[in-house]
C-alpha distance (Angstrom), angle and dihedral (degrees) to the residues before:
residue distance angle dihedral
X1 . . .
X2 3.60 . .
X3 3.91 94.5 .
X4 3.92 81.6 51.9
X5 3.81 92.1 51.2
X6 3.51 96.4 48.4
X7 3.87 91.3 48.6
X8 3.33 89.9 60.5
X9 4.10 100.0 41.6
X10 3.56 83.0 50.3
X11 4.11 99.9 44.8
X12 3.68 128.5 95.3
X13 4.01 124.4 -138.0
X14 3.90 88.6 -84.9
X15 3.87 89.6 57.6
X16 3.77 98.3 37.0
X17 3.79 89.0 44.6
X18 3.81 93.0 58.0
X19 3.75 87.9 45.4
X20 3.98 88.6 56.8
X21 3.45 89.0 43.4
X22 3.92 101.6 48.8
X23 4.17 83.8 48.0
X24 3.68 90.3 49.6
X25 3.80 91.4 51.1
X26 3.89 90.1 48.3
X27 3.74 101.6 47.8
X28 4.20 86.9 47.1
X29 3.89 95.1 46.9
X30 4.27 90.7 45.4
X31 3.82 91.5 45.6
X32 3.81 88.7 45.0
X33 3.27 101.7 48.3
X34 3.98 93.3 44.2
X35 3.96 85.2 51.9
X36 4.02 94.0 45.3
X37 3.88 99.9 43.7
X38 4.11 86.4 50.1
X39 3.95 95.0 52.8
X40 3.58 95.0 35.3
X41 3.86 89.0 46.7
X42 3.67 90.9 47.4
X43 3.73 92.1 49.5
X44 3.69 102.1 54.7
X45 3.90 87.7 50.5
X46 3.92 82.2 53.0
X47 3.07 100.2 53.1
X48 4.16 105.1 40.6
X49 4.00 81.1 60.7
X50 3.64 104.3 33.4
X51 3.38 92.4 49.9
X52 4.02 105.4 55.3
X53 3.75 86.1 31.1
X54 3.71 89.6 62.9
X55 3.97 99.2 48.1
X56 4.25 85.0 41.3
X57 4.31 82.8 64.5
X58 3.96 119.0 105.2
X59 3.55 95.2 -138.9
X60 4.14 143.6 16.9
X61 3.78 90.9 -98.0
X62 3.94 104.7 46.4
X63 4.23 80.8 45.8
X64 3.84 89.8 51.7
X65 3.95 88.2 47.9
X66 3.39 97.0 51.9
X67 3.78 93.0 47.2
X68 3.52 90.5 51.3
X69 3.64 92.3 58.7
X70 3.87 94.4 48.3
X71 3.17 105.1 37.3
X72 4.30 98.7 87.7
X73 3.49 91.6 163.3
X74 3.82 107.0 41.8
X75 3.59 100.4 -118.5
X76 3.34 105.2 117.6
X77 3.91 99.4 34.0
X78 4.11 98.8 66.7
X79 3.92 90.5 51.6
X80 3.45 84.5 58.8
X81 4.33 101.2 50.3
X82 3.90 82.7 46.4
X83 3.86 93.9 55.6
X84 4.14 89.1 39.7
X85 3.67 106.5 37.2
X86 4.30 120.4 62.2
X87 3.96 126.2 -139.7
X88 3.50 111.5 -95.9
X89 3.86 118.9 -79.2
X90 3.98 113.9 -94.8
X91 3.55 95.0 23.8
X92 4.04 128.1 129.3
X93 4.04 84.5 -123.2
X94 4.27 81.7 68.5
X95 3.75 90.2 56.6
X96 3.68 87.6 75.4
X97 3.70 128.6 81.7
X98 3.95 116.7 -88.9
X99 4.13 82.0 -115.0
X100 4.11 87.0 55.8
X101 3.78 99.3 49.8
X102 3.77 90.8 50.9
X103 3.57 91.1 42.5
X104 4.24 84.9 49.5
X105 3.87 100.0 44.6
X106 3.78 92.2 39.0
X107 4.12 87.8 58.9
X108 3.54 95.7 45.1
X109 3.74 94.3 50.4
X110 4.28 90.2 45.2
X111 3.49 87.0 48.5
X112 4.25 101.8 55.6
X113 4.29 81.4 40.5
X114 3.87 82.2 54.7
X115 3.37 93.9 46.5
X116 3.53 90.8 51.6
X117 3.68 98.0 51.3
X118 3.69 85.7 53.6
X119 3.58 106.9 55.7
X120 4.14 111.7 137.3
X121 4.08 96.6 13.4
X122 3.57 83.9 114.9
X123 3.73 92.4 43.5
X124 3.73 91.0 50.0
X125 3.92 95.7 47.7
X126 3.73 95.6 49.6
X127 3.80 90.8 47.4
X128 3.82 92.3 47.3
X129 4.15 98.0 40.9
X130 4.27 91.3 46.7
X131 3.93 104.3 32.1
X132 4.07 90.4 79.0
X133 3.82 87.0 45.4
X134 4.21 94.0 46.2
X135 3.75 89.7 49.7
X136 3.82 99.2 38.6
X137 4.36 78.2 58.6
X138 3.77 86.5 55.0
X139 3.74 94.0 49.6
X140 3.69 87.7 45.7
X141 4.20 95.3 46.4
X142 3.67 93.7 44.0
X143 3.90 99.3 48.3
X144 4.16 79.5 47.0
X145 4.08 89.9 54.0
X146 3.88 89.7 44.0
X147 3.70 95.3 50.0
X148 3.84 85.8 48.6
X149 4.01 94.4 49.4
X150 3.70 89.8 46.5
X151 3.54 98.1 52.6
X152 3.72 94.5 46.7
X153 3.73 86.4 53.8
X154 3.79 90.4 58.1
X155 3.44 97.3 -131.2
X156 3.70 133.6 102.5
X157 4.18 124.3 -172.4
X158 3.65 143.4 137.7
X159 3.92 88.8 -98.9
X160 3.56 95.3 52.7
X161 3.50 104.9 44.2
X162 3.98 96.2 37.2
X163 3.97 91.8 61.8
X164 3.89 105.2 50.6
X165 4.14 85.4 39.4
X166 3.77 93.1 52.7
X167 3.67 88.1 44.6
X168 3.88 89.6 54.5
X169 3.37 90.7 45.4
X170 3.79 95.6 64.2
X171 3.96 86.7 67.8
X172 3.95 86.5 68.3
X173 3.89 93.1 55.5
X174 3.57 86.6 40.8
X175 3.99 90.3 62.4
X176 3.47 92.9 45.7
X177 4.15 91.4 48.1
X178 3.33 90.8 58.2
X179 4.13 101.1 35.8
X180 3.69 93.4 51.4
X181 4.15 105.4 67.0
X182 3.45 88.3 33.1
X183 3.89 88.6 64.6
X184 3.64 97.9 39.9
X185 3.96 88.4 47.2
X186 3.91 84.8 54.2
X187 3.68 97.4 43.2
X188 3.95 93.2 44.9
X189 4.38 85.3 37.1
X190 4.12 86.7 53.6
X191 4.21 96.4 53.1
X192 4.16 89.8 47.3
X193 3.55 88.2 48.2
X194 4.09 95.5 47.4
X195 3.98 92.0 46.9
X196 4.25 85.9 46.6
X197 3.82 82.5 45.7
X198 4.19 98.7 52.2
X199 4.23 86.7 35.9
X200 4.12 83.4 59.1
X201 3.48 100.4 42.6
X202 3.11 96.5 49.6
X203 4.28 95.5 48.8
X204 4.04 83.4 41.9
X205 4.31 82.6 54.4
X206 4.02 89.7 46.7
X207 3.44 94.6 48.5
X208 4.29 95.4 47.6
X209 4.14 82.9 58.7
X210 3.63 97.0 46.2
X211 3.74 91.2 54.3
X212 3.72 88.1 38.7
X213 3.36 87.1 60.9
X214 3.50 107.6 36.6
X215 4.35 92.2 51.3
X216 4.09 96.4 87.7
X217 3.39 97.2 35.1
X218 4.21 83.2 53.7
X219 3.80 86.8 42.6
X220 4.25 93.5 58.7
């Protein structure tokens, strides 16, 4: 802590501004990845029980109850009004084939579920790719500023150089400390979001043959 301290007392704006910068990057990437792995947890428990729940249900409207209830994080649910509800009459969406519309609305609605599930990935990569890079500067910066005090000191040894360099140093392993979770977060973040991904498609696939199926026998 005292190394630390006198880093800082010692640091310009450059070097205090990386500092600032490297804790602002930590604090995001630890509060994102807290807030991430919770929804993302909570939606793959949602949807390995909403899912079978849903086809286990007599009819359309117990199905859509039970989905409502499981569905926490609204994943499921909006596949489901896009299979069940029709454009609006006298619109160019009713051009299309009944197969096309479903095909339409069920992509949209997989796509804003998607874009749900991946809130922060590109938060979490930019954090993890420029961190090393940010506190490799800092190294670089404060062994310049030491080398400058030195000199104007007149003085050059072991002792005096060793200190301010170590200090510098400790912006390198900062970089790394906060680069590292952040790209095992995103790595780990990117698999639970491809297994949500294939689980949805697949549900938003069911559902475009059940209404397939279901049209002429609602048209008799």
């Amino acid at each position: 802590m005292d190394g630390l301290a006198a880093f800082w007392a010692e640091s310009d704006a450059i070097g205090r501004t990386v500092v600032g910068l490297l804790l602002a990057m930590s604090v995001s990437a630890w509060v994102l990845i807290f807030w991430k792995g919770w929804v993302l947890l909570r939606a793959r428990r949602d949807i390995e029980r909403a899912v079978p729940a849903f086809w286990s249900a007599e009819t359309l409207a117990a199905g859509s109850a039970r989905l409502a209830a499981l569905d926490r994080e609204q994943v499921l649910a909006p596949l489901l009004a896009a299979a069940s509800t029709p454009d609006p009459a006298g619109t160019l969406a009713t051009r299309a084939s009944t197969g096309s519309q479903l095909t339409r609305r069920l992509r949209d609605a997989l796509q804003r579920g998607l874009a749900h599930l991946q809130f922060g990935q590109v938060l979490l990569a930019s954090i993890g790719s420029t961190a090393p890079f940010i506190g490799l500067f800092g190294t670089v910066w404060g062994i310049y500023h030491a080398l400058l005090s030195i000199s104007a000191a007149g003085a050059i040894s072991i002792d005096k150089v060793a200190g301010p360099v170590g200090e510098a140093l400790i912006m390198t392993a900062a970089g790394l400390a906060v680069a590292i979770p952040a790209v095992l977060a995103y790595n780990l973040f990117g698999k639970w979001v491809a297994a949500c991904e294939a689980e949805l498609e697949g549900f938003a696939h069911d559902l475009r043959e059940m209404a397939l199926d279901s049209a002429p026998r609602a048209e008799d």
